[in-house]
Every structure is written in structure tokens, then in C-alpha cells.
N, C-alpha and C positions, 0 to 999 in steps of 0.2 A: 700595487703594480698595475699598470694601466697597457697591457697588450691586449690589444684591440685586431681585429681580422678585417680591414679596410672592406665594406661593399665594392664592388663591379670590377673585383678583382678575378681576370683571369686563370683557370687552372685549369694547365694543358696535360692532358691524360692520353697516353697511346695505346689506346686500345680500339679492335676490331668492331665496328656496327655486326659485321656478318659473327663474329664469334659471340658474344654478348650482348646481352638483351639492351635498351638504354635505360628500364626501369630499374634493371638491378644495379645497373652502373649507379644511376643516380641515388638508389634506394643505399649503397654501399657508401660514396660519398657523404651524403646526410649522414650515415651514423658515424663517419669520422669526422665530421664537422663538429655535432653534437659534443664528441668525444671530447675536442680538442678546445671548447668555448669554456672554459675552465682557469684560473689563472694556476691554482696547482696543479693542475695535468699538464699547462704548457710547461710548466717550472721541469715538471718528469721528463718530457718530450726532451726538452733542452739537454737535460742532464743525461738522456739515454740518447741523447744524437753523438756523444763522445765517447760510448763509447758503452761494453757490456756491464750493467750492474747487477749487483744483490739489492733485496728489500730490505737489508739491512745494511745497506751500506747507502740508499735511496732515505732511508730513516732519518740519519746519520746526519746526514746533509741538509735536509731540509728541516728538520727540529719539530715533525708531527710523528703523531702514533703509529706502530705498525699497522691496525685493523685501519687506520683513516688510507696512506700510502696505499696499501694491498688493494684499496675499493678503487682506488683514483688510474692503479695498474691494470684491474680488471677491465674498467671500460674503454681504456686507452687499446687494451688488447684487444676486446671484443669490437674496437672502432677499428681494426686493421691498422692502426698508428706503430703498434708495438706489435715483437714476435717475445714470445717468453718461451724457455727451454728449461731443463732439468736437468744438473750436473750433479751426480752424485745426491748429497744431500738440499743441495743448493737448487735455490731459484733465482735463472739470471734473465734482465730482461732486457731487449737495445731495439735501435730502431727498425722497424719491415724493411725488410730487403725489396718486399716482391708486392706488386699489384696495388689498386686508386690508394689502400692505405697508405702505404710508403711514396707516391708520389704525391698526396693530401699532407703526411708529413715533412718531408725536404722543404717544399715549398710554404708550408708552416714556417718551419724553422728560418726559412730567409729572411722572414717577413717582422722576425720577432730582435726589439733594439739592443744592438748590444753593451750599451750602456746605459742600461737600468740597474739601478743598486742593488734588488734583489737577485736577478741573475749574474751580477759581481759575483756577489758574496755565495751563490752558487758554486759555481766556477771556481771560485779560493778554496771551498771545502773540499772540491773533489780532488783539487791540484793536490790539496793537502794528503786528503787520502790516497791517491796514485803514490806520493814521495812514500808514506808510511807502506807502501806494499811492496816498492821498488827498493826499499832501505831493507824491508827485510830479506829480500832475494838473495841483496847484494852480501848482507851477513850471511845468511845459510851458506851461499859460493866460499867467501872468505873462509868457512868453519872448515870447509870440505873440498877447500879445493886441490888437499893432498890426496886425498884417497875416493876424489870423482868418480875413476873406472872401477875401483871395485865397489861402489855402494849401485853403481849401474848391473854388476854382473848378479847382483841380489835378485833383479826381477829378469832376465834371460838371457841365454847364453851368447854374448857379445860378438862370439864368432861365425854363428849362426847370422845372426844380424847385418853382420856386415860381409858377409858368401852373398846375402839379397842383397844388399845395396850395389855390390859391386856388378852386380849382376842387370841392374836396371840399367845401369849407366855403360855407355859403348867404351871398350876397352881399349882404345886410340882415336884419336882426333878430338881430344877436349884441349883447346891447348891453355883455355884460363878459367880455373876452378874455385870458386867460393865457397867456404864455410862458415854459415852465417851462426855464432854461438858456440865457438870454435872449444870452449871448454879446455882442456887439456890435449888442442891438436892430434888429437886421432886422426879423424878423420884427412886433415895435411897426412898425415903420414903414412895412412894405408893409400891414399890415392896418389899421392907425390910421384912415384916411378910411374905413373900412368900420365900426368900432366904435363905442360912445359912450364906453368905455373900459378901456384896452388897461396891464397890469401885466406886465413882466419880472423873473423872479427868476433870479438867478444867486449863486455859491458866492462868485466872485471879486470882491472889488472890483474890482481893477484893469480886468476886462472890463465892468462897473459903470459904472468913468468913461470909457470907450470908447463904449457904447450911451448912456450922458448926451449926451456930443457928439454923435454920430451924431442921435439923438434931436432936440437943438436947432436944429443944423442943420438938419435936417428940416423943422422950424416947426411942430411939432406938439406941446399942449399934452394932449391925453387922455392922459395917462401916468403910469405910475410906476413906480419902481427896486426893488423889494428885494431886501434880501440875505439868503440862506436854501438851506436843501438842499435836495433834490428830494424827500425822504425825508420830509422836517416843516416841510411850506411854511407861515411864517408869515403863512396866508390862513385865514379861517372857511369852515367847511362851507358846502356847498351855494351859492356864491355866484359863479360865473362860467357864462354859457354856453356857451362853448368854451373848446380848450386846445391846446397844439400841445408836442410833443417834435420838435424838429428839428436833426438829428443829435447828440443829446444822450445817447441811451439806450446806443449802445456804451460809454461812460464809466462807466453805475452798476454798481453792488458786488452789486445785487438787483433786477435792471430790472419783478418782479413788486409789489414793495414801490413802487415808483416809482409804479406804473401805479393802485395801488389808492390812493394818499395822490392820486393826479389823479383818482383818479373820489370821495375823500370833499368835494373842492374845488367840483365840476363838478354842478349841479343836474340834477334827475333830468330825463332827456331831453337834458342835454347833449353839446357834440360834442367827439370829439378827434381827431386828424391827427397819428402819429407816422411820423417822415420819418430814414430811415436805409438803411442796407447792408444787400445781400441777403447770402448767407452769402457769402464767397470767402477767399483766400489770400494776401491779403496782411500776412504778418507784421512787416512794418516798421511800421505803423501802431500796435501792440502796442508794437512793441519803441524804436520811437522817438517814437510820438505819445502814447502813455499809453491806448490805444484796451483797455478789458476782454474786450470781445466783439468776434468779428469775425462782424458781419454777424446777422441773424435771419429764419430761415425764415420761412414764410407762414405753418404748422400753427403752430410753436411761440408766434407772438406772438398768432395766435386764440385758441390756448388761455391764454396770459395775461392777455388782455383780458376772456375771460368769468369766468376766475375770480377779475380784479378787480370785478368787477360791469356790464362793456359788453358790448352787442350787435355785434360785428365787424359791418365795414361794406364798405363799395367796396375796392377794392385796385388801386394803379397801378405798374407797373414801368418805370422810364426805362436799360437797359441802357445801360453807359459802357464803358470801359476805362481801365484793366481795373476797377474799379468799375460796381455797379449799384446807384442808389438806389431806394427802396422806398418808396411810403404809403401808411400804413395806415389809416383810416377805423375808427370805431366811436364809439357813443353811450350814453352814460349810462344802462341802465335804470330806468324807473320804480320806484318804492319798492314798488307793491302786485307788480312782477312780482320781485324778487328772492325771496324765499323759495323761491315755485315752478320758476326757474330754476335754483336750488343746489341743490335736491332732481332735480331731472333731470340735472344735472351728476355729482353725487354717484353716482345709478343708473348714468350710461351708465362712466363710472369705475371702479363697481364690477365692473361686467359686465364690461369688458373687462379687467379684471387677470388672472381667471384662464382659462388656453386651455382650450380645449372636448376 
């Protein structure tokens, strides 16, 4: 594989002279350049610019040893190219969000052809591997998609859960509400006499013709079904005033891609309420329920929420056992504030990548 990093190529970095030194700057840079001059670390880069992986699913893909991978991840991370986190048992790694590593990386990754045979055949294993994680989901749904609500009321009392949710959200003036992973239409249903009208999308049919019933039964006519990803909801811009993720986001593959296709959805000033597990240890959930994530801190979905475009809002904790669920609050920024909030983002990002 011949990816090469062309000389006298520019790389524009936003960061403060008066906040940051220019030796650290550059002393930061160099070690992600270093990082990056590698052709299986770019192959990593590539593969973790798409999106969150395991070392074992990083293995998988590329057909080297774990201890070979692990060293190639280490210095990728220790070059600021990559952030690596701890889920449970798991270690997942994807690309820097924040500071010269993650804009040394994007800018990497621009540069590198997309029709080299090895980063093909990249790119086909993970496709492959994505369908194998998506097929199992989609089974587990199919198994369960009769008795959804009561395998939910296992980990906390549902009613509990949604007295908070209802409670984030203003009790008039919503007049078109989203339910992204609609499940078995719950949530249509407890908000419905609150909306003037209330749309669930979900992946599965099968849970489709469960929220239909559910739905009819009800006796409620503001509605509607579709079916669609979380990823590329077949809804236009700008066209609901609120949205809800309820217990939905441990399932995505990219819970930040999720969050910004709900705020391209969600009209400026709109509201969202994402409703899940705080971090914990229950691996059976993973291993038996198809759960991606176990659990999201309070820092880490703030931070995913602004750098989809929301203002983080209220925050409630209902601690269970051994579960605790979590809601998140946040709102749609207005159109004329987003620039100047991505530009302050971008600064407090840059400032903090490198130590003093």
C-alpha cells in the first residue's frame, strides 16, 4: 500500500498563539505525524474514522495479531490521532474529537486514496461486520418484539421513567413530535393527547406491527409509522418540535451520527429527551441483548450533544438495581447561534489538547 503524506502540505490548526505555547503545538503535531507515518496505523485511522471499534473486531479486519493491533493503537492514541474509552469489559477506540490530534487526523484521512485495494477490502470487512451486528439486533427485536415492555420493566419502574420524561418536555405547544426507535409505540402513546402529531420510526417492521396495535388500541389517530434508520430518518429538515431517544441509543453503531441526523430533523429551538443507562456493568445486556454501549456518562453525551448542534439541558437520575436510568434534556440551537458556538467549541478543544 503506497499512502504517502505529500511534503509542503498545509495543515491548518485553530489554535490560540496567546493560549498555547508554538513548541508544544508543534512538539504535539510531530508526535502525530510520527504516529501516523505507518501504513497499518493509517489502515487503523481509516477504519476508526467510521466509526467506534473493538481491538477485536480491529483484529478481525485486518488479519494481524492482537499484541501487533494493540501497539499500533497505542501510539495512534498516544499521537492524539485516536481517543480510546472503556465500556464495560470492552475497549473501543474511534477517531479524536478534540485538539492538533483530531485536526492532524481528518486532514490525514482526506489525503489517503480511496481506491486502493487494501483499504477496499478494508471497508468490505467492516461493511461485513456492521451487517453481522445489525442482523443480530434486528433478530433479538424479532424474538422480543411481543413482550418489549415487560423485558424493560426488569431494569426500572417504567412509570417512574416516563412522570421524568414528561416532565422535561412542555406540556402544550409541541405540535410535531418524533419518536426515533419507536419500539412498541409507547411513547406515541403517552405523548399523543399532548401533540397535534406524533411520528415513530423504527428499523423493524415487526416492532412496526406491535406499536400499530398498541397504537389502535389506544384510540389515537395523530400518528404515524415509519420505517427507517436512526442514521437517515426518512423525515425533512427542520420539521418536528421535539424528539425523544428512549432507550434506543445503547443499540447505535455511532450514537453522535444519531444525535446530529435528530438535530438536522428538529427545528431550531427544538427539544430532545434522550432516556437510557448511566454507565454500569452489566455485561449480559451486550452479550445477550445486542446492547452496543453499556451505559453514557453525563460529560460524554454533553459533549455529543453540542457537537451535534444542542444546548445540553436539565439532567435526571432515577438510580435502580442494579440499573440506573438517565434523561438527558437539550435543545436545538438557533441557526444564527451555531457558527459562534462551533467556533468556541473548536477554541476550548483546542486549548485543552495540549498540557501546559
Amino acid at each position: 500500500m503506497r499512502w504517502v503524506l505529500q511534503k509542503n502540505i498545509k495543515i491548518c490548526l485553530f489554535l490560540s498563539a496567546n493560549d498555547l505555547g508554538m513548541r508544544a503545538v508543534m512538539d504535539h503535531l510531530m508526535s502525530g505525524l510520527r504516529a501516523a507515518a505507518e501504513p497499518t496505523r493509517l489502515r487503523l485511522l481509516a477504519l476508526c474514522g467510521q466509526g467506534e471499534l473493538t481491538v477485536g473486531e480491529l483484529v478481525e479486519i485486518l488479519g494481524q495479531s492482537q499484541p501487533r493491533v494493540s501497539r499500533h493503537l497505542k501510539l495512534l492514541c498516544d499521537g492524539g490521532l485516536l481517543d480510546r474509552f472503556r465500556d464495560g469489559t470492552f475497549v473501543f477506540y474511534r477517531l479524536a474529537r478534540r485538539g492538533v490530534g483530531a485536526e492532524l487526523a481528518r486532514h490525514v484521512l482526506s489525503l489517503l486514496p480511496a481506491e486502493d485495494p487494501i483499504a477496499t477490502l478494508d471497508r468490505e470487512r467492516l461493511a461485513a461486520r456492521k451487517r453481522e451486528r445489525a442482523a443480530a439486533a434486528n433478530a433479538y427485536f424479532r424474538a422480543n418484539a411481543a413482550q418489549w415492555d415487560r423485558m424493560r420493566s426488569l431494569y426500572v419502574d417504567e412509570r417512574e421513567v416516563e412522570a421524568a420524561l414528561m416532565a422535561l418536555l412542555p406540556p402544550e405547544g409541541i405540535g410535531d413530535f418524533l419518536d426515533v426507535g419507536t419500539g412498541t409505540g409507547r411513547m406515541l402513546e403517552l405523548f399523543g393527547p399532548r401533540v397535534e402529531h406524533a411520528v415513530g420510526v423504527d428499523l423493524a417492521r415487526e416492532m412496526l406491527a406491535v406499536a400499530r396495535a398498541n397504537l389502535e388500541r389506544a384510540g389515537l389517530r395523530n400518528w404515524s409509522l415509519r420505517q427507517g434508520d436512526m442514521y437517515q430518518l426518512p423525515l425533512p429538515a427542520e420539521s418536528f418540535d421535539a424528539a425523544v431517544f428512549h432507550q434506543v441509543l445503547h443499540y447505535a453503531e455511532d450514537p453522535l451520527r444519531a444525535l446530529r441526523e435528530a438535530s438536522r430533523v428538529l427545528r431550531p429551538g427544538g427539544r430532545l429527551v434522550i432516556v437510557d443507562f448511566a454507565p454500569h456493568e452489566v455485561e449480559a445486556l451486550r452479550a445477550e441483548h445486542a446492547h452496543r454501549r453499556l451505559g453514557f456518562a453525563d460529560d460524554e453525551l454533553a459533549q455529543s450533544c453540542a457537537e451535534a448542534g444542542f444546548d445540553p439541558g436539565a439532567i435526571a437520575h432515577l438510580p435502580g438495581q442494579p440499573l440506573t436510568v438517565t434523561l438527558w434534556s437539550a435543545r436545538r440551537r438557533l441557526a444564527a447561534q451555531q457558527p459562534r458556538r462551533a467556533a468556541e467549541t473548536a477554541a476550548r478543544a483546542g486549548a485543552a489538547a495540549v498540557p501546559s
